[in-house]
C-alpha positions as CSV (number, residue, x, y, z in Angstrom):
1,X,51.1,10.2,-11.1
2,X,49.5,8.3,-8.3
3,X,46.2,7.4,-7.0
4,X,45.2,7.4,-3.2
5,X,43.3,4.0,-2.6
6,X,41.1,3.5,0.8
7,X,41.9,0.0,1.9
8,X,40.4,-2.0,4.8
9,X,43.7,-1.8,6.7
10,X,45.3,1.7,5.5
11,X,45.6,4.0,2.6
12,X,48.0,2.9,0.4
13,X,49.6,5.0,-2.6
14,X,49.9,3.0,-5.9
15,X,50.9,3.8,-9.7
16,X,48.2,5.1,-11.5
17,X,46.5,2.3,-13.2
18,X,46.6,2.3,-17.6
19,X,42.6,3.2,-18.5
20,X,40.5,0.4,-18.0
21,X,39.2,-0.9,-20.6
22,X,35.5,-1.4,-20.9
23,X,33.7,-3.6,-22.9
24,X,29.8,-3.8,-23.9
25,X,29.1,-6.7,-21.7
26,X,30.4,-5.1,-18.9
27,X,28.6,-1.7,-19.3
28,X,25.3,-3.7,-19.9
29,X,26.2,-5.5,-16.3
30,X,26.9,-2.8,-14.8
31,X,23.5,-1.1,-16.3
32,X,21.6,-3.6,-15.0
33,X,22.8,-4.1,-11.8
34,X,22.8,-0.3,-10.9
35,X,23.6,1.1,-7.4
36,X,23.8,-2.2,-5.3
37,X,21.9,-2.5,-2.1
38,X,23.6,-1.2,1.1
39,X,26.2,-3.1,2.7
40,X,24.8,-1.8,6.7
41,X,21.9,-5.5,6.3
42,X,22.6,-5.7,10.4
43,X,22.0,-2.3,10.8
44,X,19.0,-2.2,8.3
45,X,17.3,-4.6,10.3
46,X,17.7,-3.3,13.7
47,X,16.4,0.2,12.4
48,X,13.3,-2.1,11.1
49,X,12.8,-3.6,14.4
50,X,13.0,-0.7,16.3
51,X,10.9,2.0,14.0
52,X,8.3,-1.6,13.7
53,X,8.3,-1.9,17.5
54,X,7.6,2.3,18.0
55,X,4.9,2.1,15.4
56,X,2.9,-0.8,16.7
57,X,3.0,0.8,20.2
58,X,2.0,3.9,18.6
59,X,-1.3,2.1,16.9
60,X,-1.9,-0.4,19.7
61,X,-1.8,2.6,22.5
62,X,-5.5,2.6,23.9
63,X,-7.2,0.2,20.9
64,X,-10.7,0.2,22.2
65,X,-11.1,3.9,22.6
66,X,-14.0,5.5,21.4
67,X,-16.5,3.3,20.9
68,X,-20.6,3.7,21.1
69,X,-21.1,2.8,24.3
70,X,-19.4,-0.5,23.3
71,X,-20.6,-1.0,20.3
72,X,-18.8,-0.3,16.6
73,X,-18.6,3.1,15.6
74,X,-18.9,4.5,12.2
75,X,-18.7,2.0,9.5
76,X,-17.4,-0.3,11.9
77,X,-21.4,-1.0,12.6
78,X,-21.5,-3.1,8.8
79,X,-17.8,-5.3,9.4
80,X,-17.7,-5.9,12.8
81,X,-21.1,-7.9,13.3
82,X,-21.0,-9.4,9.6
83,X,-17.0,-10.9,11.2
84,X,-18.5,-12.2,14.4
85,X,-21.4,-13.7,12.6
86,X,-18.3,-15.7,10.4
87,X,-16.3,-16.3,13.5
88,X,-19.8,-17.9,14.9
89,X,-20.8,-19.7,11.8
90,X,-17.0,-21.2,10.9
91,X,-16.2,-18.7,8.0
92,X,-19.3,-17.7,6.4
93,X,-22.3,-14.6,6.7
94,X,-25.5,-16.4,6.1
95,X,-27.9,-13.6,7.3
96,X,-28.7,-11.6,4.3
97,X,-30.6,-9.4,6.8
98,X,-27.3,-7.3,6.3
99,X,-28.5,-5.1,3.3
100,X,-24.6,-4.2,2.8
101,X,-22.9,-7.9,2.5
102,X,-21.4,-6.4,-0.5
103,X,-18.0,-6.9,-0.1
104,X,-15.4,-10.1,-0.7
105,X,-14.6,-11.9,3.1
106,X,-11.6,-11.7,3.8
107,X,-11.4,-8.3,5.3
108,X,-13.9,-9.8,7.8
109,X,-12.4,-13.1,8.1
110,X,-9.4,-10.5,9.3
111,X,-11.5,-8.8,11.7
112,X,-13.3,-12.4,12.9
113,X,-9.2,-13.2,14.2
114,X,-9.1,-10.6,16.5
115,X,-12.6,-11.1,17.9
116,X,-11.6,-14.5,18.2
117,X,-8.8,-13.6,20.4
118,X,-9.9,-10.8,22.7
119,X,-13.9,-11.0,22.2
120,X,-16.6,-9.0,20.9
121,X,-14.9,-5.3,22.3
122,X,-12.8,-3.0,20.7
123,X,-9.7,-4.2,21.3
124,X,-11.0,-7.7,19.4
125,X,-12.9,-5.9,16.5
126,X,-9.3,-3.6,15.9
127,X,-6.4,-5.9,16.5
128,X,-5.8,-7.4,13.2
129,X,-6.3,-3.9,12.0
130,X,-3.4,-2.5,14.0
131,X,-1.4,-5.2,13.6
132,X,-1.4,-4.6,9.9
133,X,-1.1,-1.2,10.2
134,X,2.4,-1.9,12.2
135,X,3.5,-4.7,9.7
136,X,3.3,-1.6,6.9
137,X,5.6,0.2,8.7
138,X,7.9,-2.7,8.7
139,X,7.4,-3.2,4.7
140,X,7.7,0.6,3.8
141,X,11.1,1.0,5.7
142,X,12.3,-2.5,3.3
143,X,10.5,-0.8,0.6
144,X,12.1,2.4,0.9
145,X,15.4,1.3,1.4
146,X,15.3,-0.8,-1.8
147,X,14.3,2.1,-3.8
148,X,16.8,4.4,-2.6
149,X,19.3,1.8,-1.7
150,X,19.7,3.9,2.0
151,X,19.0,2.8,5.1
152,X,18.6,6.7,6.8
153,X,15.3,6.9,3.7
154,X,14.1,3.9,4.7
155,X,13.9,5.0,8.1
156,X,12.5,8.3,7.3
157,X,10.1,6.3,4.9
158,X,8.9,4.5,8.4
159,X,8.4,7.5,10.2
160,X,6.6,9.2,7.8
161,X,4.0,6.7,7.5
162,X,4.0,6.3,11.7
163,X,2.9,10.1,11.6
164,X,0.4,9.7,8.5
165,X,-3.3,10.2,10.0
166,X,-5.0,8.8,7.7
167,X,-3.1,5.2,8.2
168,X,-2.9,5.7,11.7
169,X,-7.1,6.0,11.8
170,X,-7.3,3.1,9.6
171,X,-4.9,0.9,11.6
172,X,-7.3,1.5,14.8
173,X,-11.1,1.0,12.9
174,X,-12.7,-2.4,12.2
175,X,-13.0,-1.6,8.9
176,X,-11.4,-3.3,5.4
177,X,-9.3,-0.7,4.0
178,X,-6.1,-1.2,5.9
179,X,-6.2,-4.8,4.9
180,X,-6.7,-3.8,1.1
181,X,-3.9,-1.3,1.7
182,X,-1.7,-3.7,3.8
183,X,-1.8,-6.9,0.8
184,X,-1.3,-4.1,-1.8
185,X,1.8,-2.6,-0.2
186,X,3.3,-6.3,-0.1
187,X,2.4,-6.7,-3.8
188,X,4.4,-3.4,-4.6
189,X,7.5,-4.9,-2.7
190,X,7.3,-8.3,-4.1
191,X,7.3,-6.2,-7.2
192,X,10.3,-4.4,-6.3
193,X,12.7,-8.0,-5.4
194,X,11.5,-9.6,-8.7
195,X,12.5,-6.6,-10.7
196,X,16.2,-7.1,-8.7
197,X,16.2,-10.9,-9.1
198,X,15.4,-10.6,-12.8
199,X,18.1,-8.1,-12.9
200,X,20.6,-10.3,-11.5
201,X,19.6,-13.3,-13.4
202,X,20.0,-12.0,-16.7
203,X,23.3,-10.0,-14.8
204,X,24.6,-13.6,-14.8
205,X,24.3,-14.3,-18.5
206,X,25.9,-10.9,-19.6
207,X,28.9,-12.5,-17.4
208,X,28.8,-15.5,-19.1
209,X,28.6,-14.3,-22.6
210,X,25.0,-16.2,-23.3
211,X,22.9,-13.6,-23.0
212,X,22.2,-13.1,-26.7
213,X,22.4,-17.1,-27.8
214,X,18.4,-15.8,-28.7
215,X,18.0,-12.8,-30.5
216,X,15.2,-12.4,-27.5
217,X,17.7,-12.8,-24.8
218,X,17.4,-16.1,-22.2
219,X,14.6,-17.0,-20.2
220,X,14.8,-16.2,-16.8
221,X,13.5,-18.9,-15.2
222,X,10.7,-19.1,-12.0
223,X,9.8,-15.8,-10.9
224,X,8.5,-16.8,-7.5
225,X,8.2,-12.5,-6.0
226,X,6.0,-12.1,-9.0
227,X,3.9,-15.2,-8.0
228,X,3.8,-13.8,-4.8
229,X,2.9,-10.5,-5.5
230,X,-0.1,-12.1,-7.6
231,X,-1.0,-13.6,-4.3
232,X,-1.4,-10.8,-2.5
233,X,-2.8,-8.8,-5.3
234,X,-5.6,-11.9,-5.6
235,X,-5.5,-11.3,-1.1
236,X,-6.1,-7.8,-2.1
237,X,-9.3,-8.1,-4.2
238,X,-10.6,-10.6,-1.2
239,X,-11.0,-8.3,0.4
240,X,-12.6,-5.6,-1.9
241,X,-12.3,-5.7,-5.4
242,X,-10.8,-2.3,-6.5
243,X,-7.4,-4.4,-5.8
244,X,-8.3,-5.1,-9.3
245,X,-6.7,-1.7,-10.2
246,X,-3.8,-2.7,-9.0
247,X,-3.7,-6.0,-10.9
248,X,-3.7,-4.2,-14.2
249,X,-0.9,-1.6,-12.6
250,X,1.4,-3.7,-11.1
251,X,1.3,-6.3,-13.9
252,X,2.2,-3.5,-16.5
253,X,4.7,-2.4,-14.2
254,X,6.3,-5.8,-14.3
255,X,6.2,-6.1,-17.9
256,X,8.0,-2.6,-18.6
257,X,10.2,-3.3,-16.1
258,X,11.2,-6.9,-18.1
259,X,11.4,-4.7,-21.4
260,X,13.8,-2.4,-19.9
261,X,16.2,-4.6,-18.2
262,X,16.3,-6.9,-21.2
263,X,17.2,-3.5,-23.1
264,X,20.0,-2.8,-20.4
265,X,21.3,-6.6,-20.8
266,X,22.2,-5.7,-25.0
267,X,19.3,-8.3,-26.2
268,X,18.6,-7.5,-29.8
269,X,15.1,-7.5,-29.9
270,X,13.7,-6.4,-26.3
271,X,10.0,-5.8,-26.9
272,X,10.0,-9.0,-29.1
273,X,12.0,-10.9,-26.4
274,X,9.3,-9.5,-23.5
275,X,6.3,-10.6,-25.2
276,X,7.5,-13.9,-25.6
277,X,9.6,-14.7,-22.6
278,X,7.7,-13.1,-20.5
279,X,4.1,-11.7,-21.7
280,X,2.5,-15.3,-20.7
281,X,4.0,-16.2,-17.0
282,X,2.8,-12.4,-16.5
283,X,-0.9,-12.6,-17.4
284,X,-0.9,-16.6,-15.7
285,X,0.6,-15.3,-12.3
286,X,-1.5,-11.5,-12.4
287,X,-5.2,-13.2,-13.7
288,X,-4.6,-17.4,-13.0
289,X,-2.6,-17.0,-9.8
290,X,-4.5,-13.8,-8.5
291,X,-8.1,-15.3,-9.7
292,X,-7.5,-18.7,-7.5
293,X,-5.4,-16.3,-4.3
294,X,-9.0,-14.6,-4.6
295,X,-11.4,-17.8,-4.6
296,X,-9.6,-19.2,-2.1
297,X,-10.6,-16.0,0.6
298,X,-14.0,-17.6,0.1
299,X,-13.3,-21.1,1.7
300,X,-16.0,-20.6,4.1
301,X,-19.0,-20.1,2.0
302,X,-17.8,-22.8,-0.5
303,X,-17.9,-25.2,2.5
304,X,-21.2,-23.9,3.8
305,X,-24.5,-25.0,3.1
306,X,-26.5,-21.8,4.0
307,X,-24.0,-19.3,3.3
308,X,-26.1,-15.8,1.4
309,X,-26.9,-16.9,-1.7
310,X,-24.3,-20.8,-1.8
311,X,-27.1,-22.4,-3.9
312,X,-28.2,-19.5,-6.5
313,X,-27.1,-21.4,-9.7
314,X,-29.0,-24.3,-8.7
315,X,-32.7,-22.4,-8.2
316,X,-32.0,-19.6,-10.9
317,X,-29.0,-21.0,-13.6
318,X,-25.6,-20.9,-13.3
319,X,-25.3,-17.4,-16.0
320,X,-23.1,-17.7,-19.7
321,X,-26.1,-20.0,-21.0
322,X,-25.9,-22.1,-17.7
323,X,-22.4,-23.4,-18.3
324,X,-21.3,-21.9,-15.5
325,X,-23.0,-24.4,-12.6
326,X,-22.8,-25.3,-9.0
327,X,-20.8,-23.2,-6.5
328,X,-18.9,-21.0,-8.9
329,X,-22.3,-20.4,-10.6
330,X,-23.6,-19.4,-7.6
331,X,-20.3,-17.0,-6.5
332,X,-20.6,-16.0,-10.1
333,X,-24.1,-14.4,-9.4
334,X,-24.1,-13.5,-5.8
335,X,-20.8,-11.6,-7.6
336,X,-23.3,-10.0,-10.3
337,X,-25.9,-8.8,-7.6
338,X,-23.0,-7.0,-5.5
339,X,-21.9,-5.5,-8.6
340,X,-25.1,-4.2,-9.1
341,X,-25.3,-2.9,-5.7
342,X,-21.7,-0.6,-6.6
343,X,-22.9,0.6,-10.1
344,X,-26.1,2.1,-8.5
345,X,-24.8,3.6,-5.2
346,X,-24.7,6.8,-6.7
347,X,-25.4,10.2,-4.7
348,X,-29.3,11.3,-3.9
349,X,-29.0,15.0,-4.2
350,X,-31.6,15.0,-1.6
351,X,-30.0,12.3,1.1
352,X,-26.2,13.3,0.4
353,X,-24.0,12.0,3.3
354,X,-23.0,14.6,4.9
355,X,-19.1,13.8,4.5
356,X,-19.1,12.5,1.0
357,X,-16.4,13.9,-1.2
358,X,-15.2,13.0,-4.5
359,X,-11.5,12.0,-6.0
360,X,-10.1,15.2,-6.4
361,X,-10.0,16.5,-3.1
362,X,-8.4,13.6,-1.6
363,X,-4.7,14.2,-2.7
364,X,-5.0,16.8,0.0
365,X,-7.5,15.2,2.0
366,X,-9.5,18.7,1.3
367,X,-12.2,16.5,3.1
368,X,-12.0,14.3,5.5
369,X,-14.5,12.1,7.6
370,X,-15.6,12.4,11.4
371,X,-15.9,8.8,12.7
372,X,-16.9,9.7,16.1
373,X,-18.3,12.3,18.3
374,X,-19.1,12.9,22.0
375,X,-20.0,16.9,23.1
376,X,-20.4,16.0,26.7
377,X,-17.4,14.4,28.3
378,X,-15.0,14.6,31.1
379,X,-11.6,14.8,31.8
380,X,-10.0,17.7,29.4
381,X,-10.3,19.6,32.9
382,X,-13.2,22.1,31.9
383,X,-17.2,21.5,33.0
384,X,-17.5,20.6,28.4
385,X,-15.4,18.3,26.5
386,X,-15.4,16.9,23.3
387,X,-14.2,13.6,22.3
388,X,-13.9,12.8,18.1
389,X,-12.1,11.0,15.6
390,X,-11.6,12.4,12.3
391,X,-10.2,10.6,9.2
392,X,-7.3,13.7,8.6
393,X,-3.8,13.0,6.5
394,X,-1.4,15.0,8.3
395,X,-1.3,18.1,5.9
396,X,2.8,18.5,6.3
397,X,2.2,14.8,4.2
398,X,-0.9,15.5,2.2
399,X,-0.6,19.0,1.2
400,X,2.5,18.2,-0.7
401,X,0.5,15.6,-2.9
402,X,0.6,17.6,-5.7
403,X,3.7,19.0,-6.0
404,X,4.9,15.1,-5.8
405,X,2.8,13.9,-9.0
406,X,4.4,16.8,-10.7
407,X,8.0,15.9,-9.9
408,X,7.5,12.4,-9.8
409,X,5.6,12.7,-13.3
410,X,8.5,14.5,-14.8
411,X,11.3,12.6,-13.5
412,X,9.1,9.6,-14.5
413,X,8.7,10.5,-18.5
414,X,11.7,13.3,-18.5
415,X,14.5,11.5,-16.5
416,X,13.1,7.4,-17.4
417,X,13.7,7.2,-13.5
418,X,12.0,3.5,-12.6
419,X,11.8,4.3,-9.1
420,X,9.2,7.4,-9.4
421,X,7.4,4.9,-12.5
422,X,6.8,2.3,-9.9
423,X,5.6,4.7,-7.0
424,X,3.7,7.2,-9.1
425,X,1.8,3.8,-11.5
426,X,0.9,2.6,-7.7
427,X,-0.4,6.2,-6.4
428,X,-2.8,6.9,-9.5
429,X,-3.7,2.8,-9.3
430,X,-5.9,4.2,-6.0
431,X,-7.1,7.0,-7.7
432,X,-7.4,7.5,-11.4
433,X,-10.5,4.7,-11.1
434,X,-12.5,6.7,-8.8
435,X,-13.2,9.0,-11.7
436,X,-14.5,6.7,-13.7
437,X,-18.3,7.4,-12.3
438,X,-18.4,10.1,-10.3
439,X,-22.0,9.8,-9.9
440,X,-21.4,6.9,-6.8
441,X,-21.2,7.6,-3.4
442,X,-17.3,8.0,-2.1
443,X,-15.5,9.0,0.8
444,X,-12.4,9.6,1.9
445,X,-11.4,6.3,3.4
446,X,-10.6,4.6,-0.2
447,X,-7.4,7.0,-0.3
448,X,-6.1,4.6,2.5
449,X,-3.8,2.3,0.2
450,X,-2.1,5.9,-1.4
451,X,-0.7,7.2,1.9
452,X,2.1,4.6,1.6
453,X,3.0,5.5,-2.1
454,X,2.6,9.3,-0.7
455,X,5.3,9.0,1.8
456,X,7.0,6.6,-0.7
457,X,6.9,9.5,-3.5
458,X,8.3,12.2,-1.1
459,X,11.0,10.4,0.4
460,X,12.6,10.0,-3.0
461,X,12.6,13.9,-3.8
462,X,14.0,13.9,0.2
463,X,16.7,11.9,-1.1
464,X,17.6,14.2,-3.7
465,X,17.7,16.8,-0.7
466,X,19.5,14.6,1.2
467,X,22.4,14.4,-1.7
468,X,24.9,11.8,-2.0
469,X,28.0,10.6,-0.2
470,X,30.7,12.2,-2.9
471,X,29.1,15.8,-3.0
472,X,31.0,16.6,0.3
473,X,30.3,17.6,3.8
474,X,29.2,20.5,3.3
475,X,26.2,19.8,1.2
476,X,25.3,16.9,3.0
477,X,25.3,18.8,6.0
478,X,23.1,21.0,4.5
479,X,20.6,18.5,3.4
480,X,20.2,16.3,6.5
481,X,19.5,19.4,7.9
482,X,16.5,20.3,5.8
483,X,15.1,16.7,5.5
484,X,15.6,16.3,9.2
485,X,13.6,19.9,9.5
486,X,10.6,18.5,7.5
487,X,10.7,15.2,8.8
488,X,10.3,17.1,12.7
489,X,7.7,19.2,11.3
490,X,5.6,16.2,9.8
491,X,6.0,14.5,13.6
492,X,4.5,17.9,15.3
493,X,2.1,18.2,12.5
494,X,0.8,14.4,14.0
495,X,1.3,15.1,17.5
496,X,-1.0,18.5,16.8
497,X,-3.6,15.9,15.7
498,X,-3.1,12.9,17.9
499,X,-6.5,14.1,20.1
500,X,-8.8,13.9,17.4
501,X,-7.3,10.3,15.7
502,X,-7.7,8.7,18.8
503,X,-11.0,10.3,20.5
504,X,-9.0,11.8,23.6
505,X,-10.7,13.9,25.7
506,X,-10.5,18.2,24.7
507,X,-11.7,21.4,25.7
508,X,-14.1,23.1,22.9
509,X,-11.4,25.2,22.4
510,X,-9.1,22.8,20.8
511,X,-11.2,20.9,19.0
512,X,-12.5,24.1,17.2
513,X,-8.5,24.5,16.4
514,X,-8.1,21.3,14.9
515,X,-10.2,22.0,12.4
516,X,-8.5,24.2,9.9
517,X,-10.1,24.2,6.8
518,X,-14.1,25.1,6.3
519,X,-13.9,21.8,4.6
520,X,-13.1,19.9,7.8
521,X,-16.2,21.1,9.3
């Protein structure tokens, strides 16, 4: 017998190797390395730079349109003058005259930049906003192709979230949630490398034949993505503090991830060999690393001297029997007053906002917010027009929520598939919470860190479409028709809506078509 061999030069017949013998240490390698990451890295990036460079256009194109006759619209009205009040006073709000300074500063501090560079317009009040929204294409195309280990997913993964209303809207608003989304989405990928890098390391002593000199396996040494992701995570609750959900998921993502690639590396006592390799660097980078990522977002009120509420401790105590004093005291109360301020911001049955909604229609963004609206324009080429911008997710994304957590769920806990583990944990991290009161005030702008993890948990399924390299022409055919199909169809679906995401002019007629569900009314 023979076996045909694909060489770099030419195929080349040679005998049919005896059967290769296989020993533990290299199954347990070869377990824990898995599917390696594409060979095309030139090619990777260039698809990066050029879906990166579509997307920013695509969220820079006309930045300062609408606005309220210059002035913010929406909830642009609490952000934008709290950041030009910080740009004015060198990184502080001292004007408690703002009844809602109820959120960390570095959102603001975010938008301050941008004001600081192109003035108080909308250009200056969105920049940073867009910009971030571009950068998370960039990540979720790196993301994406690390999960799947493909460069065409990763690509799709970027498209995806280009056509994805709801981070499109929230790329072009002065408002915080793109920044919370943007620093969470770098957590996940940090994430992501360190669960590689650990991989490798402990790859390393499986080749070496050390890896079980301790019962617990070896340690693995700095783990400088997982400090990272702390720091963003920390980034994160600067600039609200439900990035604290995703503390708590991402660092027990971590730690079942160590678990399971010390189980893949043959240690004898895995869970043992977690908790005490790897327990304690956890909970130091995720609360100590996090905590000080987080204090230091408020370098401009600890420098102040009138900043809302800098001297609290010293006129009322410091809280915890006084031992906590001087400016953390006083952060540690101005902290308990905001919190106060979120635990009573519950719905008035007889003042309800009119676009309220609560957590379970948002999978399906069964209702979504109007930011803006203008019956009386010109230029849609009849005597009315309308201009608007509506918070919408793109139904051909949104609509398929569902079917996703049910898939990803089962291949999570049926098939012990990491990659739908990470991206489902980060999904219900921005939405399991919400139901914790139900009785507060929410909208439909907090889903804005989940769109990434949406498009994230279809493109794996799209994958499976897709099919692999070995199952032959015909099938992949077949599937890079389909995905390439839907992928179209999500692009139209955006297109459709591209009037009412950026407040473009329209007849009455077409705005009445936009809206397709009683809810969106």
């Amino acid at each position: 017998m023979s076996l045909l061999v694909a060489d770099d030069e030419a195929d080349r017949v040679i005998p049919d190797p005896a059967p290769r013998q296989v020993d533990d240490a290299e199954l347990a390698r070869e377990r824990l390395i898995g599917t390696p990451m594409p060979a095309d890295r030139l090619r990777g990036w260039i698809v990066t730079a050029v879906l990166g460079l579509l997307g920013g256009f695509i969220r820079f194109q006309n930045l300062g349109n609408p606005t309220d006759d210059g002035t913010p619209v929406f909830d642009e009205k609490h952000y934008v003058p709290q950041a030009w009040q910080m740009l004015r006073n060198g990184g502080f709000e001292d004007n408690p005259g703002y009844a809602l300074t109820v959120h960390p500063p570095l959102g603001k501090t975010m938008i301050a930049i941008g004001e600081w560079l192109f003035g108080y317009n909308g250009w200056g009040w969105r920049f940073t906003a867009a910009l971030c929204g571009a950068l998370m294409i960039v990540m979720i195309i790196r993301i994406a192709r690390r999960l799947t280990r493909s460069t065409l997913l990763g690509a799709i993964a970027g498209v995806l979230l280009m056509a994805d209303g709801v981070s499109h809207l929230q790329s072009r608003m002065g408002m915080l949630d793109i920044f919370l989304a943007f620093f969470v989405l770098a957590a996940f990928g940090a994430v992501l490398v360190d669960r590689d890098q650990v991989r490798s390391r402990l790859a390393v002593a499986v080749s070496e034949g050390w890896i079980n000199a301790s019962p617990y396996g070896p340690r693995v040494g700095v783990r400088w993505f997982r400090i990272l992701a702390a720091v963003m995570l920390g980034l994160a609750c600067g600039v609200k503090w439900s990035g604290l959900y995703y503390i708590a998921a991402f660092g027990l993502l971590t730690v079942l991830f160590d678990v399971t690639a010390r189980r893949a590396a043959g240690v004898r006592h895995p869970w043992i060999g977690t908790l005490l390799r790897d327990l304690f660097p956890a909970l130091w980078a995720f609360l100590a690393v996090a905590t000080l990522a987080y204090l230091s977002t408020w370098w401009g009120w600890f420098g102040s001297e009138t900043g809302i509420d800098r001297h609290l401790a010293e006129t009322t105590g410091g809280g915890f029997g006084d031992a906590v004093v001087g400016a953390l005291g006083s952060l540690w109360q101005y902290s308990d007053h905001v919190l106060n301020f979120h635990s009573n911001l519950v719905t008035d049955p007889a003042k309800q906002h009119p676009w309220e909604s609560k957590p379970w229609t948002w999978p399906m963004g069964l209702r979504p917010m109007l930011y803006y609206y203008e019956g009386n324009t010109l230029g849609c080429g009849e005597s009315k027009c309308v201009a608007a911008t509506m918070l919408i997710g793109t139904p051909a994304l949104w609509w398929l929520a569902l079917p996703m957590l049910v898939w990803g769920l089962w291949r999570m806990v049926g098939r012990l598939d990491w990659r739908y583990a990470a991206v489902i944990t980060a999904y219900l991290a921005g939405l399991l919470p919400w139901f914790i009161n139900l009785d507060r005030q929410m909208y439909f702008f907090y889903v804005t860190p989940m769109a990434a993890f949406l498009v994230l948990g279809l493109v794996l399924p799209l994958g499976h479409l897709l099919g692999r390299a070995r199952d032959g022409a015909e099938r992949r055919g077949t599937g890079l028709l389909v995905v390439a199909m839907y992928v179209g169809l999500v692009v139209a679906n955006f297109v459709w809506l591209w009037p009412i995401l950026n407040g473009d002019s329209i007849t009455e007629s077409r705005w009445q078509a936009e809206l397709w569900l009683p809810s969106w009314r």
